[in-house]
C-alpha positions in Angstrom: -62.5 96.2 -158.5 -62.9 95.7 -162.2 -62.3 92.0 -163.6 -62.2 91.8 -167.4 -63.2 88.5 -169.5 -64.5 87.9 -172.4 -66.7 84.7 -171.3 -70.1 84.7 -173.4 -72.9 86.0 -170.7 -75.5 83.7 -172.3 -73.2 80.5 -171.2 -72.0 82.6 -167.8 -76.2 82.5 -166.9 -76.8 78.7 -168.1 -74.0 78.0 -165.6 -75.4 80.2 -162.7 -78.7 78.1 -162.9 -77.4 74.7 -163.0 -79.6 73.8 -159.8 -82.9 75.0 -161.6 -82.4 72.9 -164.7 -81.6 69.8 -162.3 -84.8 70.4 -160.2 -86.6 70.5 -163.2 -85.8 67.1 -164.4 -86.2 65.5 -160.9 -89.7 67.9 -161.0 -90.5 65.7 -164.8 -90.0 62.6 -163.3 -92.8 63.0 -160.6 -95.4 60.6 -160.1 -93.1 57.8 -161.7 -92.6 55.7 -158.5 -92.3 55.5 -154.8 -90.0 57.7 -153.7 -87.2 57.0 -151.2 -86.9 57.8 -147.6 -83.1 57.5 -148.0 -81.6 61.3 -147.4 -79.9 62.4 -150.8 -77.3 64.2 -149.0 -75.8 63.6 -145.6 -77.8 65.4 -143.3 -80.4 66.3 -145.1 -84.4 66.3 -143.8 -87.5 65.1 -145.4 -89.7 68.7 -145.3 -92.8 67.6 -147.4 -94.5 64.4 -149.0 -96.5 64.8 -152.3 -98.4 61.8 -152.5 -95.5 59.1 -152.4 -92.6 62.2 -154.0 -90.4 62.6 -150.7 -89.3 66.9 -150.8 -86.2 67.1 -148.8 -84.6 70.3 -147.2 -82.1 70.2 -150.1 -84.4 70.5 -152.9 -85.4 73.5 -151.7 -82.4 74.9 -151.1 -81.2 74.2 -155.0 -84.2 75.7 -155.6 -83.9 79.2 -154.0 -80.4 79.1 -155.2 -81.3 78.8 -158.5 -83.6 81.6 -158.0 -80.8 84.2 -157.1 -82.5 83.9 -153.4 -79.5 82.6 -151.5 -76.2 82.3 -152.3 -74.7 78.9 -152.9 -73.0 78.6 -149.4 -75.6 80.3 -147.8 -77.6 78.6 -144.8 -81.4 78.5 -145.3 -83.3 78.1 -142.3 -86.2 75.6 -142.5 -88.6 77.8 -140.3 -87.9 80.7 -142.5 -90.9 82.4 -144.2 -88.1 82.5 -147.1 -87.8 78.5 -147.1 -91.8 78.1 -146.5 -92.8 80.0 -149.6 -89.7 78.4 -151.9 -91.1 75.2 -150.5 -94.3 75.8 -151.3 -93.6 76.6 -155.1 -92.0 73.4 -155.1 -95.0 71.5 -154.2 -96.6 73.4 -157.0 -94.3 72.2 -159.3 -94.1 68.5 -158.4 -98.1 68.7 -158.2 -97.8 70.3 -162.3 -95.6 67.8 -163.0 -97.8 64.8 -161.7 -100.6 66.2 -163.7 -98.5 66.3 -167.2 -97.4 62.6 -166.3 -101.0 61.9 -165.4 -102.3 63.3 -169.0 -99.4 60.9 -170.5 -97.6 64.5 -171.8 -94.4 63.2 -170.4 -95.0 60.6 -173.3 -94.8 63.4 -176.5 -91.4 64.2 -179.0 -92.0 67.5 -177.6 -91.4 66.1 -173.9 -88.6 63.6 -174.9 -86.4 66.7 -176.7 -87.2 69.2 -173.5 -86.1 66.8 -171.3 -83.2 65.2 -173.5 -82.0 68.9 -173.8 -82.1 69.2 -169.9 -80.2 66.0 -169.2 -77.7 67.7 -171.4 -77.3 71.1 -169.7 -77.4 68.8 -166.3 -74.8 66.9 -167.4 -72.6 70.0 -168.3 -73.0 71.7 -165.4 -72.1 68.9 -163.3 -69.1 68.7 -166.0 -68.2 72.4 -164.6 -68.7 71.4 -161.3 -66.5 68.7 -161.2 -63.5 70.3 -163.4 -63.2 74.0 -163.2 -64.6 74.9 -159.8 -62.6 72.2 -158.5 -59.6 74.4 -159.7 -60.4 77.4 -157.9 -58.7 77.7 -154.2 -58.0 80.1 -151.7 -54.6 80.6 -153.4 -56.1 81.2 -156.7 -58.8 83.8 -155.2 -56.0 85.8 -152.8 -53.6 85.9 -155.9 -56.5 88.0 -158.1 -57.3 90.1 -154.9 -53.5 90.9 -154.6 -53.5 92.3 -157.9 -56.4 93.8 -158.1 -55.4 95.7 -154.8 -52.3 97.2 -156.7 -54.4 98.1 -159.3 -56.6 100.0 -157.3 -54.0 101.8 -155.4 -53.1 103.7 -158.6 -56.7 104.5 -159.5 -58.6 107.8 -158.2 -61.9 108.0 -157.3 -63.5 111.8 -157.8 -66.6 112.9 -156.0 -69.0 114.9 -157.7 -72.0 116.9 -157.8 -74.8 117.4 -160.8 -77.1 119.9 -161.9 -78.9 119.0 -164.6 -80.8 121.4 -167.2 -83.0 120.8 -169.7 -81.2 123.1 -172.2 -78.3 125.6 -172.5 -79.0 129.1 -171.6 -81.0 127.1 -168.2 -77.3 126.0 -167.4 -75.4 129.3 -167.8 -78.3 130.3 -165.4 -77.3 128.0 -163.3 -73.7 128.9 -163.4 -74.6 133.0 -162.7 -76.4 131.9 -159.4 -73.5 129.5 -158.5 -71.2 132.5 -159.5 -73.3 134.8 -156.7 -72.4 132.6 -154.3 -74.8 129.9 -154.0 -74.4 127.1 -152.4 -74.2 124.3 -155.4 -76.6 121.9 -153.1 -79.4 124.2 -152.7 -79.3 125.0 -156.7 -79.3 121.2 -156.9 -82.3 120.8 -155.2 -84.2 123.8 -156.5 -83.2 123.7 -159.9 -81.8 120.2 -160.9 -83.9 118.2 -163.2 -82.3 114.6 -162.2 -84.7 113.1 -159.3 -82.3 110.7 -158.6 -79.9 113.3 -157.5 -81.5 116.4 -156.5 -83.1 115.3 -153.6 -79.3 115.0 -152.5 -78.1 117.9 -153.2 -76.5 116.3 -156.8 -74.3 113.5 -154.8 -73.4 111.3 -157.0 -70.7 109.6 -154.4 -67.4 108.9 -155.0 -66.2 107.1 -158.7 -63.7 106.5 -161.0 -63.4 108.1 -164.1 -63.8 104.8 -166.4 -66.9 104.0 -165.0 -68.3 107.1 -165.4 -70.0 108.2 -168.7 -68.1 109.1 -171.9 -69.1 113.5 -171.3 -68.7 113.1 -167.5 -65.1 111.5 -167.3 -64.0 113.6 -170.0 -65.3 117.2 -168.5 -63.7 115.9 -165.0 -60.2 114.8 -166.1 -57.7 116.7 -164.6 -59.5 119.1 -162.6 -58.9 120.1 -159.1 -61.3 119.6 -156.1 -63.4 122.8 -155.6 -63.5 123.2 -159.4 -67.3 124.0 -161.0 -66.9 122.3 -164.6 -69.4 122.8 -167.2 -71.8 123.0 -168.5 -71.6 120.5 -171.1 -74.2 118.5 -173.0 -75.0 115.0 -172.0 -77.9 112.9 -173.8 -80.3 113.4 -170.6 -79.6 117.3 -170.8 -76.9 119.9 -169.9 -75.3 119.5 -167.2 -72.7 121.6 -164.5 -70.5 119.4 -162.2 -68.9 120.6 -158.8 -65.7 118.3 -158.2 -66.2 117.9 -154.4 -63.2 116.0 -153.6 -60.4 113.4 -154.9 -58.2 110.4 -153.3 -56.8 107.0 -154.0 -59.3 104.3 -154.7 -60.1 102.0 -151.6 -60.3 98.7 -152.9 -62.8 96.2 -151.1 -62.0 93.6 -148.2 -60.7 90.4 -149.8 -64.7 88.5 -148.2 -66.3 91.6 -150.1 -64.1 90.5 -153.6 -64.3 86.7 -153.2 -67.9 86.1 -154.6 -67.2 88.4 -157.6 -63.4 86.9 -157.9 -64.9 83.2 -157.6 -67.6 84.3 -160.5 -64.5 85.7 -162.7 -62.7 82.3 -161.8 -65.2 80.5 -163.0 -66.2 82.0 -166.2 -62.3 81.8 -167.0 -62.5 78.3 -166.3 -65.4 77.4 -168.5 -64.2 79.6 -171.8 -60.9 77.6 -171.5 -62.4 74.6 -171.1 -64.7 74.9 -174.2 -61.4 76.2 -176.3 -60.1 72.6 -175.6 -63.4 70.5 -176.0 -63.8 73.0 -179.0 -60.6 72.2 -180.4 -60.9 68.2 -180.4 -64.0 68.3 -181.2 -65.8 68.2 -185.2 -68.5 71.2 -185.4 -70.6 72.5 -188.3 -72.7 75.0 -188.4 -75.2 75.2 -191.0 -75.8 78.3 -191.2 -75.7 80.3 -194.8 -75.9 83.9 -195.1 -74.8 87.1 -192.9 -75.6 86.5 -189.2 -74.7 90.4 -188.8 -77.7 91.2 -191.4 -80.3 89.0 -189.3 -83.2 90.6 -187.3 -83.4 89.8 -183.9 -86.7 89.6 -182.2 -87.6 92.8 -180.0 -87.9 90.7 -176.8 -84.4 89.4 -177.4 -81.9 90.5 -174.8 -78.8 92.6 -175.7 -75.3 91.9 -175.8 -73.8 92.7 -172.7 -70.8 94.5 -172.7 -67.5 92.0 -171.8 -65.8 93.3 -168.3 -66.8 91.8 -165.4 -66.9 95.2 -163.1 -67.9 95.7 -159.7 -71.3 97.5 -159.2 -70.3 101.3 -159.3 -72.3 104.0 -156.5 -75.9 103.8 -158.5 -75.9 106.5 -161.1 -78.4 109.6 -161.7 -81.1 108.6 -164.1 -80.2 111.3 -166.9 -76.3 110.1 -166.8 -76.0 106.8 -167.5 -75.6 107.4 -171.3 -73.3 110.2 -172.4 
C-alpha cells in the first residue's frame, strides 16, 4: 500500500513526539511545589513519589510513547519490566530536573528560550490534536483503504532470486553453470556475494516493481516466471535474477493499513492546516543569499524522499541502490 504526500518529515517527526516535548516541561518544572494527589486523568494511578513530584501511570505511558515504545492506544502494563525501566528513566529525569532548579539554572535566558520554545511546540501539538486528528474517522480511514485496495488489485508483485558477482565475466560464469543445469539456489549459496541473500538461496520475496531498484525493475519488466535475466550491472556488483513467480498484489487487512492510513491522515491534516495559518498570517524570512549553495553540517540528516510507502520485504544489502 503506497500513500503519497508531500508533508515536510521534519514537521511529520515534531508531531510524532508531542508527548516527549510535554513531559519535558512538566520534567522543568520539578521541585517548584507540592505536587497533587489529584489523578490527572480519570483512572489513572500514582506509581512513584520523588520527594513531594507525584509520577502517575500516565506519565509514563506519554513517555514510552514518545519513545516509539508503544503505540498511542496501546495498553502498558504497570508490572511490565517495559513500564519499570520507562519509569525508572523518568525518575532520572525529574531527579536532573530538581538539581538544575536546585542550582537556580531554571533561572538563565538560556532556560527561559528552551522552555519558551517548548511551550510553543506543546501548544501546537495540542493545536493538532484538537483540530486535525479530530477530523479523522472510521469513514475517512475505510474510504483510503477502499481505494488503496483497487489500486493494489491492478499492481503485480514478482518474486525473485539474486546472484550477485563482483564483476562481469564472474556472472557469465554464473550463467554457464545455471545453463548446465544447476539449480539457481545452490549457485546462490555457493557463489553469491550478497549475505543478505545467499544464505536463502537469493530470495528476495515477493515485490512490486516500483519499489524495487531503478536496474532491478527495469531488467524484470515484462518477463515471464521461469525466465533467468541478466546479468546486468548494479552499484553493489553484477548481478543475474531468476523470476520465480508473478500474481496480483495482496493488499493488507484494513487493522494492518489503519496505523499507516491514520499517519497519512494526519500529515494531510497538518500541511493543510499550515497552508491556511500560512496564508493569514505575515512571515519574513530574513534570509539573503542562495539557500541551495549553503553547506550543511555532516551530522545533518537527509531529505527524505516524499511518499509515504509501506515497508517493502527487507532488501539484499548490495540492491538497495541501483
Amino acid at each position: 500500500m503506497r500513500l503519497s504526500t508531500p508533508f515536510a518529515p521534519a514537521l511529520a517527526t515534531r508531531v510524532l513526539i508531542a508527548a516527549c516535548l510535554a513531559l519535558s516541561l512538566g520534567v522543568a518544572a520539578c521541585g517548584k511545589g507540592p505536587g497533587s494527589d489529584r489523578p490527572p486523568e480519570p483512572g489513572d494511578r500514582a506509581v512513584a513519589r520523588v520527594q513531594d513530584q507525584t509520577i502517575w501511570a500516565s506519565d509514563v505511558k506519554r513517555e514510552a510513547v514518545a519513545q516509539g515504545l508503544v503505540g498511542e492506544g496501546e495498553p502498558l502494563d504497570v508490572t511490565s519490566d517495559l513500564f519499570r525501566r520507562v519509569l525508572d528513566e523518568v525518575i532520572d529525569q525529574k531527579l536532573l530536573a530538581a538539581e538544575a532548579g536546585r542550582r537556580g539554572l531554571d533561572n538563565s535566558a538560556l532556560a527561559q528560550r528552551r522552555l519558551e520554545a517548548t511551550r510553543e511546540r506543546i501548544l501546537g501539538d495540542m493545536l493538532v490534536e484538537t483540530v486535525v486528528n479530530g477530523t479523522i474517522s472510521d469513514r475517512a480511514v475505510e474510504t483510503i483503504y477502499q481505494e488503496q485496495v483497487r489500486l493494489a488489485q491492478t499492481s503485480e508483485e514478482v518474486r525473485v532470486r539474486l546472484i550477485l558477482s563482483r564483476s562481469r565475466p564472474e556472472a557469465d560464469a554464473v550463467i554457464g553453470i545455471l545453463a548446465q543445469g544447476s539449480a539457481f539456489e545452490a549457485v546462490a549459496a555457493e557463489s553469491s556475494i550478497d549475505d543478505a541473500t545467499r544464505y536463502s538461496g537469493g530470495d528476495l520475496g515477493y515485490r512490486t516493481l516500483d519499489v524495487m531498484p531503478e536496474a532491478y525493475a527495469n531488467a524484470l519488466r515484462g518477463k515471464p516466471a521461469g525466465s533467468t535475466v541478466g546479468p546486468f550491472q548494479t552499484e553493489g556488483g553484477w548481478a543475474v535474477l531468476r523470476v520465480e513467480d508473478r500474481r496480483r498484489e495482496t493488499p493488507p487487512t484494513l487493522e494492518q493499513a489503519r496505523p499507516q492510513i491514520v499517519r497519512y491522515l494526519t500529515y494531510e491534516g497538518v500541511r493543510q492546516l499550515l497552508e491556511q495559518l500560512r496564508g493569514k498570517a505575515k512571515v519574513d524570512v530574513l534570509l539573503e543569499g542562495d539557500p541551495t549553495r549553503s553547506q550543511e553540517p555532516a551530522s545533518a540528516p537527509r531529505p527524505a524522499a516524499a511518499p509515504v510507502t509501506a515497508p517493502p520485504a527487507p532488501a539484499p544489502a548490495a540492491a538497495k541502490k541501483s
